[in-house]
N, C-alpha and C positions, 0 to 999 in steps of 0.2 A: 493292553499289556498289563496297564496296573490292577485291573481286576482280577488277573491268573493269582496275584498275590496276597488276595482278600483272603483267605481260608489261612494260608502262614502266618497272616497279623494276628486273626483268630486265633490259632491255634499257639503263638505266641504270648500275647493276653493273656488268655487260660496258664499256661507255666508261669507266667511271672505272677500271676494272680493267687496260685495253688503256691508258688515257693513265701511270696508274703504272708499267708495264712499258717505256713508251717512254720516260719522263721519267726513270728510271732505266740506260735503255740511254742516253742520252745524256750522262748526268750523268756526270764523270770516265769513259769510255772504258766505263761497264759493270759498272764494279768493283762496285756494287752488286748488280747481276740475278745475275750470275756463279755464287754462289750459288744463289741463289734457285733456278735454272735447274739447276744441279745436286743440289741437293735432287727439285726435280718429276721431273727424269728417273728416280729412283730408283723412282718409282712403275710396274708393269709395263707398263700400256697405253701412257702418255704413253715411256718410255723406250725400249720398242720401235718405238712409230712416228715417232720422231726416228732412231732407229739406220736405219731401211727409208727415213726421207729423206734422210740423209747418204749413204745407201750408194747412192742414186737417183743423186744430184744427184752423184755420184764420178765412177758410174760412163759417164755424160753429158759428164763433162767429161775422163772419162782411165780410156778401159776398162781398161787394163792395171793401172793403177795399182790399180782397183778388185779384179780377177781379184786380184793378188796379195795385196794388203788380205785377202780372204775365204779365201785358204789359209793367210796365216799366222795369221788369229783360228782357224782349223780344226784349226791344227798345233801350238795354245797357245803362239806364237812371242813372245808379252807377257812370258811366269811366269818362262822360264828360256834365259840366254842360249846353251847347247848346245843345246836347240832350235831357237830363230831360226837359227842356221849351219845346221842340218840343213832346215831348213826355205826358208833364203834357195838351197840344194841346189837344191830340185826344181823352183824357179819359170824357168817359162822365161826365153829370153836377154831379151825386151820388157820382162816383166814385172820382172827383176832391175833391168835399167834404170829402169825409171819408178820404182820403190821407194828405190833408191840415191839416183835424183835427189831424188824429194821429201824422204826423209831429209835429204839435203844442204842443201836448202834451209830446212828447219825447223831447222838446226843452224849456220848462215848467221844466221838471224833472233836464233836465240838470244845467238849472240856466240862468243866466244872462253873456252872455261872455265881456270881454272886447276888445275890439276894436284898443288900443295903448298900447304901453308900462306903461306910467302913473298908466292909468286904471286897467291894470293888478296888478300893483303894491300896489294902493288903496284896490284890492279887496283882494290880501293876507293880508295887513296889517289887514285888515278889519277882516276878516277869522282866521290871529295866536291871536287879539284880540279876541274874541269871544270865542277861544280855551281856552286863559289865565284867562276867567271870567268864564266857566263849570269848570276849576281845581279849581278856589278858590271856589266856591259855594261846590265842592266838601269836599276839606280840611278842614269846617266850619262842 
């Protein structure tokens, strides 16, 4: 009898498994799963067939951008910055573009880095001010 009810425990599992994974991509932006997600990809199956979906879903949305992606993981354009340059070399003129671009854009997202110590330092101040004028706007 208790066997007929192996597949509902199953299928049990899986919901409350899928509702923690969602309830946790929602919770703070994800900061939780992030992890987690990086941990599972480490595993060969699950980390390969996320990499053949990212690289699906690129190359769908921006062939070139993809083509370049796959020559420079080819060219170990990640390890060593005289690489990248010899490798940003042989990608055609589309393909330079699309790469520049997303780069730019990713470096856009990120912000304005600082370059010294100083700098650095201006731009936290700058940052815990900014923090202290959203709580008073708030407290009002």
């Amino acid at each position: 009898m208790t066997t007929l009810f192996i597949p509902l425990y199953l299928l049990g599992f899986l919901v409350v498994l899928f509702a923690v994974f969602f309830g946790l991509g929602r919770f703070r932006g994800g900061r939780y799963l992030r992890p987690i997600i990086q941990a599972m990809t480490r595993a060969p199956l699950l980390g390969k067939g996320m990499k053949k979906m990212s690289q699906a879903a690129l190359e769908r949305q921006n062939p070139e951008l993809a083509s370049a992606v796959r020559k420079l993981e080819r060219l170990g354009a990640q390890k060593d910055p005289r690489r990248a340059q010899q490798a940003l070399a042989q990608l055609s003129k589309a393909e330079r573009e699309a790469f520049l671009e997303a780069a730019g854009e990713e470096l856009q997202q990120q912000g304005p880095q600082a370059v010294n110590r100083a700098q650095r330092r201006q731009m936290q101040q700058k940052r815990q001010g900014q923090v202290q004028r959203q709580r008073g706007r708030k407290r009002r």
